[in-house]
N, C-alpha and C positions, 0 to 999 in steps of 0.2 A: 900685656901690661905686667910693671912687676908689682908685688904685694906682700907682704910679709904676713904668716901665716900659722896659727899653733897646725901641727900635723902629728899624730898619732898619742898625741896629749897634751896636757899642760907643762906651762915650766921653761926654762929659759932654753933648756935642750932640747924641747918642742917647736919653737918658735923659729921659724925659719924662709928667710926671702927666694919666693918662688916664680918662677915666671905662669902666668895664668890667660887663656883666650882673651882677647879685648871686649869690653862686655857693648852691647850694641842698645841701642833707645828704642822703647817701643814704642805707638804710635801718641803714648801721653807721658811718656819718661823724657827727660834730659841726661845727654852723660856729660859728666864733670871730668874736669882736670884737675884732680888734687892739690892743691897748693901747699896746705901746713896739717897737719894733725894737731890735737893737744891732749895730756894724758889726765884722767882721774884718778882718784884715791881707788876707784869702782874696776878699772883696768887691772890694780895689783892681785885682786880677788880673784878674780878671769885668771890673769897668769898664775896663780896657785892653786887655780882648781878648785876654788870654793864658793862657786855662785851657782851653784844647782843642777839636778841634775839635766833641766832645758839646756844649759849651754855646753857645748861640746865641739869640740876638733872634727874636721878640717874648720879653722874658726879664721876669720880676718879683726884682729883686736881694732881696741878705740871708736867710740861713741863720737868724738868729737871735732869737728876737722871744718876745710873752706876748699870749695876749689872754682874754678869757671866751668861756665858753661862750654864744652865744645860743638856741643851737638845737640837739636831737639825732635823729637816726634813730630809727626805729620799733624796731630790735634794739639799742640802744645800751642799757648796763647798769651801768656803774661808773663815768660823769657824767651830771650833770645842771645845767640852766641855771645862768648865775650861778660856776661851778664855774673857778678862774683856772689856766690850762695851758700850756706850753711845745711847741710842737711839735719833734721828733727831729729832729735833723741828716739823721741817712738814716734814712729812711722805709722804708727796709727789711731794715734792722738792730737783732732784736730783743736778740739775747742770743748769748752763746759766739763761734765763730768767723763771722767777715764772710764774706756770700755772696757766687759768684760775680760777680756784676753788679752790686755795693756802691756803685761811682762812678754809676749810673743812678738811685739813690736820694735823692742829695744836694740840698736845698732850695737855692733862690737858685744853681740850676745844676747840671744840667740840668732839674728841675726848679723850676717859680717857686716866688720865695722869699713873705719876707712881710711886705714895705714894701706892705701895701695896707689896707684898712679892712677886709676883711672874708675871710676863709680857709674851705676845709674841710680836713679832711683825716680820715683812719681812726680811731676811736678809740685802737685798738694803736699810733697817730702820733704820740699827745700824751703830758704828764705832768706832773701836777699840782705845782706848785708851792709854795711853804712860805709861809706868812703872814708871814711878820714882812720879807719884803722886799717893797718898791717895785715897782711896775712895770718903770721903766728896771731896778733889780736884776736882775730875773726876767729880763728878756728875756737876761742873759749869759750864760744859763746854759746851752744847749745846742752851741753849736762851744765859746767860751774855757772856758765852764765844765766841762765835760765834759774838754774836752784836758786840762789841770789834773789832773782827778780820776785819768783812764785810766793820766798819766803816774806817780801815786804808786803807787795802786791795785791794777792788774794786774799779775797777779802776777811775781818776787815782790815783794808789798806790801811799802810803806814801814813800817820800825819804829822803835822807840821809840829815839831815841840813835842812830840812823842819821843820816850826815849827807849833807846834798842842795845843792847850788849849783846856781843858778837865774841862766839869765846873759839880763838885760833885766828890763824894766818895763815889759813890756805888759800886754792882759787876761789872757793866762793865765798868765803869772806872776806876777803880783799874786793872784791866786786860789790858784794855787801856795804861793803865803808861808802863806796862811791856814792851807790845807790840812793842808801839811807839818807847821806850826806843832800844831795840835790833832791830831796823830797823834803827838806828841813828839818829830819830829826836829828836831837843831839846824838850822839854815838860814842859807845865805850868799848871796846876790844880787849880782850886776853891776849897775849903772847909768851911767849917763851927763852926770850933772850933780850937782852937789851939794844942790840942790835936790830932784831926786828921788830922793838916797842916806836925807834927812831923812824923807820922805813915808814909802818903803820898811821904813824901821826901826819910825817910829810904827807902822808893820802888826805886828810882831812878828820878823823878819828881827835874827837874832844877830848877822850880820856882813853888813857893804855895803859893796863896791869901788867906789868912783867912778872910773868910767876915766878921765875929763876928767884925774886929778889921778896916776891910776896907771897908764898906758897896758899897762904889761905884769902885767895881772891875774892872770897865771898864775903868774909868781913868788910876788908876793903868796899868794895860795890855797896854792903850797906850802909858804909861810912858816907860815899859819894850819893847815895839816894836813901835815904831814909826811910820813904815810903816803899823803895821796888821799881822795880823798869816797868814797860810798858809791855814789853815783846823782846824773847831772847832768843838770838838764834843760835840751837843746841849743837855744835856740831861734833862732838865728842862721845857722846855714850853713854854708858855704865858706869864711869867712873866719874863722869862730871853733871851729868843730869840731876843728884838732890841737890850740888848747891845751885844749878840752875830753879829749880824749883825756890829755895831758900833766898833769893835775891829777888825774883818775881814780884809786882805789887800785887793786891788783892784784885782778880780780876783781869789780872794780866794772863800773856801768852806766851807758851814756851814754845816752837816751833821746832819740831826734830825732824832732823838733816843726818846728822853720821852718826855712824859707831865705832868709831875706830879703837875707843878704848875697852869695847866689849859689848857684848849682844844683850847678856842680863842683868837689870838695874833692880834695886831692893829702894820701896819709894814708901816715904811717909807718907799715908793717904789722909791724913786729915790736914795736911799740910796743902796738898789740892784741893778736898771737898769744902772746907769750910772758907777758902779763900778763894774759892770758886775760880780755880785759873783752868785755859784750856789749854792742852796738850792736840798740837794740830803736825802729822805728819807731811812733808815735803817730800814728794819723790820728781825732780826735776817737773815738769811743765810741758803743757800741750803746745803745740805748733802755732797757735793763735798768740799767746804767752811768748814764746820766741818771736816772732814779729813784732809785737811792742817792746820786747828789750832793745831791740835792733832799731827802735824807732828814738827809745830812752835816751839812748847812747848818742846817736846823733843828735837831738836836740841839745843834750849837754855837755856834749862833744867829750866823753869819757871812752877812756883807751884802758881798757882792761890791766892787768900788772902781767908780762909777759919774764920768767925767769931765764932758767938754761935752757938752751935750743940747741937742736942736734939734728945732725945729715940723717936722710930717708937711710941711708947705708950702717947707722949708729943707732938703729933705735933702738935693738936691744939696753945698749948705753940708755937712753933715754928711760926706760923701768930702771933702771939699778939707781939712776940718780931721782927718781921719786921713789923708791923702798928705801934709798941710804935717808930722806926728809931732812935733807941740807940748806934747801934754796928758799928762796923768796920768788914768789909768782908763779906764774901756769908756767908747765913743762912741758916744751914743744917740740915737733918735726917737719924740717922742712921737706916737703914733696916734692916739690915742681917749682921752677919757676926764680 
């Protein structure tokens, strides 16, 4: 099979397409034919060499991908060839509370991911997919799609008339809008261009702050709600998390997702304590949680926001154009097919 692969470090001089044994099923594994990959903001980190010292070379990057089924084990019972499937984030996270050793499970670090042509993995690893989306689709849907889902989802669930601000326009906010949107809450989005306020809204998004044009979005939001949202989903950091906190109703939820803008936040705490808001981390979602997205989706027939795509032979390409953060939608690879 071939697979591209960090060898002897990180880094783009690292990364290199290798040819590797074909990998075989055992008697409870399925092997896939990779279809699409799709890249995280989590991938950049991996290529830089800064996600700890668990993840390490000879490494297969990307957490998140689709392929078919070609082949099953002799005990394998609830697919069969031909059959299109997402493999889980963590491989060892099926349902309820995350196991001890949770980070030891994770695809595309520490274990390989699945920018390759061909995979196995456990039955209880994978989950089937909905037809009416694409390849490149499917493959969002286990780290973006999933964050998304866990962030509305777990409880307590998002309800109807609840309102949520979603600050960015990445993949999992962009999946977010959907979401939200088909569980009835109002929805308001940050962006960053006016370009991408347009894109944003056509999703379904009530309201869109262009920061370009609004620099102090936080105002704003308390102009638009006067009381506070209901639940925000934080996915920015250190540098955006107090006015997340500052927008919140009393009682409300901030929900952190990223840090792209930085790892240490300086937070007013009586701004939390006395308005009793909770701060609830999101690290992607169990296997259980991916099957209900997948079930989400097809009931409301939502096709995730798929950006630039690029040949299995261009993925290198594919990281430069999610570190240049040019595009609109998930950034993808096509495998096979």
């Amino acid at each position: 099979m071939q697979a591209w692969r960090f060898e002897g470090g990180f880094g783009f001089e690292s990364l290199r397409r290798v040819e590797l044994p074909d990998p075989v099923p055992g008697p409870r594994d399925v092997l896939l034919s990779m279809r699409a990959a799709s890249l995280n903001y989590r991938d950049l980190v991996v290529l830089r060499g800064q996600h700890g010292r668990r993840v390490q070379p000879p490494l297969i990057p990307l957490s998140d991908g689709v392929g078919a089924v070609a082949a099953v084990g002799a005990e394998v019972t609830e697919l069969k060839p031909g059959d299109r499937v997402c493999p889980a984030f963590f491989q060892n996270w099926e349902a309820d509370a995350p196991p001890a050793d949770l980070e030891a499970g994770r695809l595309g670090g520490p274990l390989d991911g699945v920018l390759a042509t061909a995979c196995v993995f456990p039955e209880t690893g994978v989950v089937r997919v909905p037809d009416h989306l694409s390849d490149a689709e499917a493959a969002t849907l286990p780290c973006a799609g999933l964050t998304a889902w866990s962030a509305l989802m777990a409880a307590p669930q998002v309800q109807p008339g609840e309102t949520v601000l979603i600050l960015g326009t990445g993949g999992v906010a962009l999946m977010a809008v959907q979401l939200a949107r088909a569980a009835g809450a109002r929805v308001i989005v940050t962006t960053s261009s006016p370009g991408r306020a347009a894109r944003v809204a056509a999703l379904g998004a009530d309201h869109v702050i262009d920061r370009s044009a609004t620099p102090d979005w936080a105002a704003e939001m308390q102009r638009l709600c006067p009381g506070g949202v209901d639940r925000v989903l934080e996915l920015g950091g250190a540098a955006t998390l107090p006015d997340a906190i500052r927008v919140a109703r009393t009682g409300g939820q901030i929900i952190l997702i990223g840090n792209v803008t930085g790892n240490e936040a300086r937070l007013f705490l009586p701004a939390v304590l006395v308005r009793q808001l909770t701060l609830r981390a999101v690290t992607v979602g169990h296997r259980q949680g991916l099957a209900a997205l997948a079930r989400a989706l097809d009931a409301h027939r939502i096709h995730p926001v798929v950006g630039d795509t690029f040949a299995f032979e261009d993925a290198p390409q594919a990281f430069r154009a999610l570190e240049a953060q040019g595009g609109f939608g998930n950034i993808c690879i096509r495998v096979t097919g």
